[in-house]
Every structure is written in structure tokens, then in C-alpha cells.
C-alpha positions in Angstrom: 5.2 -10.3 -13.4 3.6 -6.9 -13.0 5.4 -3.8 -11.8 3.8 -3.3 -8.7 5.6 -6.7 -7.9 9.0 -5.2 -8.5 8.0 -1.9 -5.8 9.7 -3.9 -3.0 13.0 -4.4 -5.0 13.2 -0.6 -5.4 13.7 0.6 -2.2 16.1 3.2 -3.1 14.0 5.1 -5.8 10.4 3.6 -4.0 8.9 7.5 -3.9 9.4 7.6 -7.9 8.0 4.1 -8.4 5.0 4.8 -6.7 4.2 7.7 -8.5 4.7 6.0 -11.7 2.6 3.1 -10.8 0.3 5.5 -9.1 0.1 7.3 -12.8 -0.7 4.2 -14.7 -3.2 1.3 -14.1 -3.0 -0.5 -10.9 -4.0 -4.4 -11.3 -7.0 -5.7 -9.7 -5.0 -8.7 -8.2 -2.1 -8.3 -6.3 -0.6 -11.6 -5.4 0.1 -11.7 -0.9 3.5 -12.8 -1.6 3.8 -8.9 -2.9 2.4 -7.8 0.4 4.7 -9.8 2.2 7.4 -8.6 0.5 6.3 -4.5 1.5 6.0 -5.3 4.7 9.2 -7.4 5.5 11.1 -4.1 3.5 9.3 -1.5 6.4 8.7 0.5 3.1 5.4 1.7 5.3 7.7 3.3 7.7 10.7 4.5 5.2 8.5 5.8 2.9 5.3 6.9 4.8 3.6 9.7 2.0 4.2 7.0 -0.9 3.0 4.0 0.6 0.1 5.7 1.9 -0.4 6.6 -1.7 -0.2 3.7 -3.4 -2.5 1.5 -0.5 -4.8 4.4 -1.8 -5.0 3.9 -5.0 -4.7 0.1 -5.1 -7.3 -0.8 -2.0 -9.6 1.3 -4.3 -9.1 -0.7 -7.2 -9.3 -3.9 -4.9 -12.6 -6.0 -4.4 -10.8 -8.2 -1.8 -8.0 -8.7 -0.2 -7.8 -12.7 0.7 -5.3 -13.7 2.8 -3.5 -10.1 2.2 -5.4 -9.0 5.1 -3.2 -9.1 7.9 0.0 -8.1 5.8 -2.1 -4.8 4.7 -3.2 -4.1 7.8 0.4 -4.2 8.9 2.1 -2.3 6.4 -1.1 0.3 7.5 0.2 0.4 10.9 3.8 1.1 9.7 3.0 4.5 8.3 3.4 7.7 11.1 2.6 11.2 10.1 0.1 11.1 7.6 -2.6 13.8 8.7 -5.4 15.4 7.5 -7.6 14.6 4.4 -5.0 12.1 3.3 -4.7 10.2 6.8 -8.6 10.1 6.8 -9.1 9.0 3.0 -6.6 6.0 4.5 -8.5 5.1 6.5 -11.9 5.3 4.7 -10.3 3.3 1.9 -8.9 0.4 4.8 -12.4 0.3 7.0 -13.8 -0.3 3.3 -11.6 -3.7 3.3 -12.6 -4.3 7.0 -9.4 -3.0 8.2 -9.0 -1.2 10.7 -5.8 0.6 12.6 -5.1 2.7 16.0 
């Protein structure tokens, strides 16, 4: 068990967690039932500049996504009011996965 699997179990400090695994290494494999787990917590819309962060940092560090698609793409959709260079590096960083969001 890696620590970015224990980010949806810490909705109440999620902000700090995310800059603490944002700080260290992310893993190159994230499993989907981790995905699921963001997205069925809304974390996305609760915590919009931290989990654009952290689907920053770890889509960089990703070479594919799998079946972690859809559940990415949704927990994308989630996030409202991310602007300028960080909305766009979101978006660079998903169209790099083949993901793309209105």
C-alpha cells in the first residue's frame, strides 16, 4: 500500500496530503481502484487547487492510464475554478493521456 492510496481516506486534511505527496515521489502505477475511490469522495470538486495538483504531478509521471481513463477524466471534470497557467498545464498534461474535458 502506497500513500497516494490512502489520499481518499484523508478527506479532512486532503490539501496537506497532497502537498506532501506532491513533495515526495509519486509512483508510476497507480492502481484504478485508487481512482475510483477520488472520484466516488468528489475530492475534485471539495478540493479543486489540490487535486488539480496532484493529477499534475502524477499524469506527468504516468505512461498510461489503463482502465483509469474514464475515472480520471471524471475526477478532471469535477474541478471548477482553476484558471490561467495552472488550468492550461491541466489540460496539456490530460490531452497528453488522450483526455480531454469541456
Amino acid at each position: 500500500m502506497t500513500m497516494f492510496s490512502l489520499l481518499p481516506d484523508l478527506d479532512l486534511v486532503f490539501d496537506e496530503a497532497v502537498d506532501v505527496m506532491c513533495e515526495g515521489i509519486i509512483p508510476t502505477k497507480i492502481d484504478d481502484v485508487t481512482w475510483i475511490n477520488l472520484l466516488d469522495k468528489h475530492l475534485g470538486a471539495k478540493y479543486p487547487t489540490a487535486m488539480t495538483k496532484l493529477l499534475i504531478k502524477t499524469l506527468k509521471n504516468h505512461k498510461k492510464l489503463r482502465a483509469s481513463y474514464d475515472s480520471v477524466r471524471l475526477i478532471a471534470e469535477e474541478i471548477d475554478g482553476i484558471k490561467g497557467h495552472t488550468k492550461k498545464e491541466l489540460t496539456e498534461v490530460l490531452l497528453k493521456h488522450n483526455i480531454s474535458i469541456s
